[in-house]
C-alpha positions in Angstrom: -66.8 -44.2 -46.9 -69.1 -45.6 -49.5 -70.6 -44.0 -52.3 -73.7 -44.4 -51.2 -73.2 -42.7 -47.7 -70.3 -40.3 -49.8 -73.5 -39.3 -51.9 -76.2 -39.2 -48.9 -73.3 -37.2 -46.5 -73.7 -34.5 -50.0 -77.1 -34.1 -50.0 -77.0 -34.2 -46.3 -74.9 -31.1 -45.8 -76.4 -29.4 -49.4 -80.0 -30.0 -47.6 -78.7 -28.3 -44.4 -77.2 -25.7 -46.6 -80.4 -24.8 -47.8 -82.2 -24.8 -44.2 -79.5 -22.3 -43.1 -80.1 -20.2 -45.7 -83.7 -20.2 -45.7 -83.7 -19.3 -41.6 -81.5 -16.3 -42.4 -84.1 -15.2 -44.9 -86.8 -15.9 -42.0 -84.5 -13.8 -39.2 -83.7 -11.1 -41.8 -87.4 -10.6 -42.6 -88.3 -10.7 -39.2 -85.6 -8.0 -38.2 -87.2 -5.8 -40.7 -90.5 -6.0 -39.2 -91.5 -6.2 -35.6 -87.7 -5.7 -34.5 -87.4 -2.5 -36.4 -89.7 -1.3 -33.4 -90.4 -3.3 -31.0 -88.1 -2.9 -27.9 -89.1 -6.1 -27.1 -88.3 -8.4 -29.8 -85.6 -6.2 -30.5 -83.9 -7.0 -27.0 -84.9 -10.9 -27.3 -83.3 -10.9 -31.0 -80.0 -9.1 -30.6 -79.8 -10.9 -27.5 -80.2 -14.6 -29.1 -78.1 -13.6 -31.8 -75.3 -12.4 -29.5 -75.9 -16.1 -28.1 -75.6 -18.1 -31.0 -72.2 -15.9 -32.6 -70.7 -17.2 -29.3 -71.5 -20.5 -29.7 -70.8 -20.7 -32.9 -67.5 -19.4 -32.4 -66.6 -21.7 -29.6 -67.5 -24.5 -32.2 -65.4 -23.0 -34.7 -62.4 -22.8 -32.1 -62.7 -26.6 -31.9 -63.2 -27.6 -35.7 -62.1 -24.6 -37.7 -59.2 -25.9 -40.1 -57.5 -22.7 -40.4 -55.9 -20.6 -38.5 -57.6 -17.4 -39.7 -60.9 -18.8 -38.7 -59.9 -19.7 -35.4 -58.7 -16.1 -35.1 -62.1 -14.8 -36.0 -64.1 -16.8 -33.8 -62.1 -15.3 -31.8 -63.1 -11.9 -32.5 -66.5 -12.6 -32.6 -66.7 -14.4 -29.0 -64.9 -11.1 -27.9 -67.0 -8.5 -29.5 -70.2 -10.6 -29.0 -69.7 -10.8 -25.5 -69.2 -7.3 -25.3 -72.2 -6.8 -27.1 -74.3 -8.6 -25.0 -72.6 -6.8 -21.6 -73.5 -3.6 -23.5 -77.2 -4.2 -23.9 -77.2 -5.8 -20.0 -76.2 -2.1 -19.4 -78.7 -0.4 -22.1 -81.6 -2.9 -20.1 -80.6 -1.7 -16.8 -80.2 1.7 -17.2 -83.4 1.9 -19.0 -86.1 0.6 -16.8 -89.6 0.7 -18.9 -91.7 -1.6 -18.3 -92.9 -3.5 -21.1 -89.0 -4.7 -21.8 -88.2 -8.5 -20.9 -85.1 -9.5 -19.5 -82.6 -11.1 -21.6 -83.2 -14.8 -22.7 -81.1 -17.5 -21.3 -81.4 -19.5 -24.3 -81.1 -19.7 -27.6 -84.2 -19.8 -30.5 -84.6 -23.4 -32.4 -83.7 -21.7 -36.1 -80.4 -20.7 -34.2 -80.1 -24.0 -32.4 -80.8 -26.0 -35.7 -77.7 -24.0 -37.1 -75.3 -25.0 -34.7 -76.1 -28.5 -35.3 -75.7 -28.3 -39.1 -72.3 -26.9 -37.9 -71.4 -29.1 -35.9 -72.4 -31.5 -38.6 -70.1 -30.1 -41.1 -67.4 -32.9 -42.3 -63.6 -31.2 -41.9 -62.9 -30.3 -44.8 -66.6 -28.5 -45.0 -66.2 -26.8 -41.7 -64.6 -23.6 -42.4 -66.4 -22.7 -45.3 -69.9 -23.9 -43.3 -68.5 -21.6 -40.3 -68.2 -18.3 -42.7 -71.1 -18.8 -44.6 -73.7 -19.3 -41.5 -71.9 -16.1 -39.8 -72.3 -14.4 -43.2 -76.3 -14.9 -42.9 -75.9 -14.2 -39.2 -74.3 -10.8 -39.2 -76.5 -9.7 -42.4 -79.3 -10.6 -40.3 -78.0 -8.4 -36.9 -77.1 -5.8 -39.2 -80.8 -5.2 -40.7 -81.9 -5.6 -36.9 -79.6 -2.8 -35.6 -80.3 -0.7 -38.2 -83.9 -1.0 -38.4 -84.1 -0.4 -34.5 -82.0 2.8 -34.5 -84.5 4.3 -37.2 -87.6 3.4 -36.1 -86.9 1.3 -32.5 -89.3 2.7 -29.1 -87.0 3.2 -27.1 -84.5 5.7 -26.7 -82.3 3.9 -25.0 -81.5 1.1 -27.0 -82.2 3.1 -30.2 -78.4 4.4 -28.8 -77.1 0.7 -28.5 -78.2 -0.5 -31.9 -76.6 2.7 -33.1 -73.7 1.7 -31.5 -73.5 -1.7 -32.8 -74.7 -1.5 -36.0 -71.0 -0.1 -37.1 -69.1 -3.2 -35.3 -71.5 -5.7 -36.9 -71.6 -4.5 -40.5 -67.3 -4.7 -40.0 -67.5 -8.2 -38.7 -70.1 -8.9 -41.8 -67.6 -7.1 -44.7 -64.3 -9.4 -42.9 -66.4 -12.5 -42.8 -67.4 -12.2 -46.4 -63.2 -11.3 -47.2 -62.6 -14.6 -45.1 -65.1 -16.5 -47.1 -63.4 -15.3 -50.2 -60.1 -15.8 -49.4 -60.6 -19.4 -48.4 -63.0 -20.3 -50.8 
């Protein structure tokens, strides 16, 4: 590689760096205001984010340079797809009106992550990984809490409840995993 590129692949990665971090501030604030309450965006956001932590993950299974990371992408498609089951259930078992169905796809802030990940030179990956699940799971974990406080619905007031423990877990061993490889 040349300097030049060397020098633009830097910037490159320290631009998308920033971009990540600035959509997790976006997603946070927005979890702290309309999907506090609204059983509505909070279906479409915990949905999308359950969404993206599995793709995400399946990207980390296929780049992730350690083993430890592999074995928490593991984790997270596991409990993610669980999570998203649980909320199917929390959707069909509470039929108000008002409530959209799930998305079947993901948000472009989301989608713009996973192609900065998938961007993410080798010996960048892991450390690209942990920090995007990092803003991720802060983000879910001021949406679930927020929703069990204040949410409109009864219903899924009991899911975010639920939830919020698991996420807040997977946030405190993705920040050890950051540490510990960093």
């Amino acid at each position: 590689m040349t300097e030049r590129n060397e020098k633009h692949g830097t910037l490159h990665r320290a631009v998308d760096k920033t971009s990540d971090a600035l959509g997790g501030m976006v997603g946070r604030a927005a979890a702290n205001t309309a999907g506090s309450t609204s059983a509505a965006s909070f279906v479409e956001n915990a949905a999308i984010g359950d969404m993206y932590e599995i793709a995400a993950a399946k990207v980390a299974l296929q780049h992730a340079q350690s083993d430890l990371v592999k074995a928490a992408a593991l984790k997270m498609i596991a409990d993610h797809t669980t999570s998203t089951h649980q909320l199917r259930s929390a959707m069909i078992m509470n039929e108000t009106k008002g409530v959209p169905a799930l998305p079947d796809s993901i948000d472009a802030r989301r989608k713009t992550m996973l192609d900065h990940l998938q961007a993410a030179p080798a010996d960048k990956f892991d450390a690209t990984y942990l920090d995007q699940q990092i803003l991720a799971h802060k983000e879910t974990v001021d949406l679930m809490n927020g929703f069990k406080d204040s949410g409109d619905n009864a219903q899924l007031r009991s899911f975010a409840a639920g939830t919020a423990p698991v996420v807040e877990r997977h946030l405190a061993a993705m920040e050890r995993l950051r540490d510990q490889i960093a």
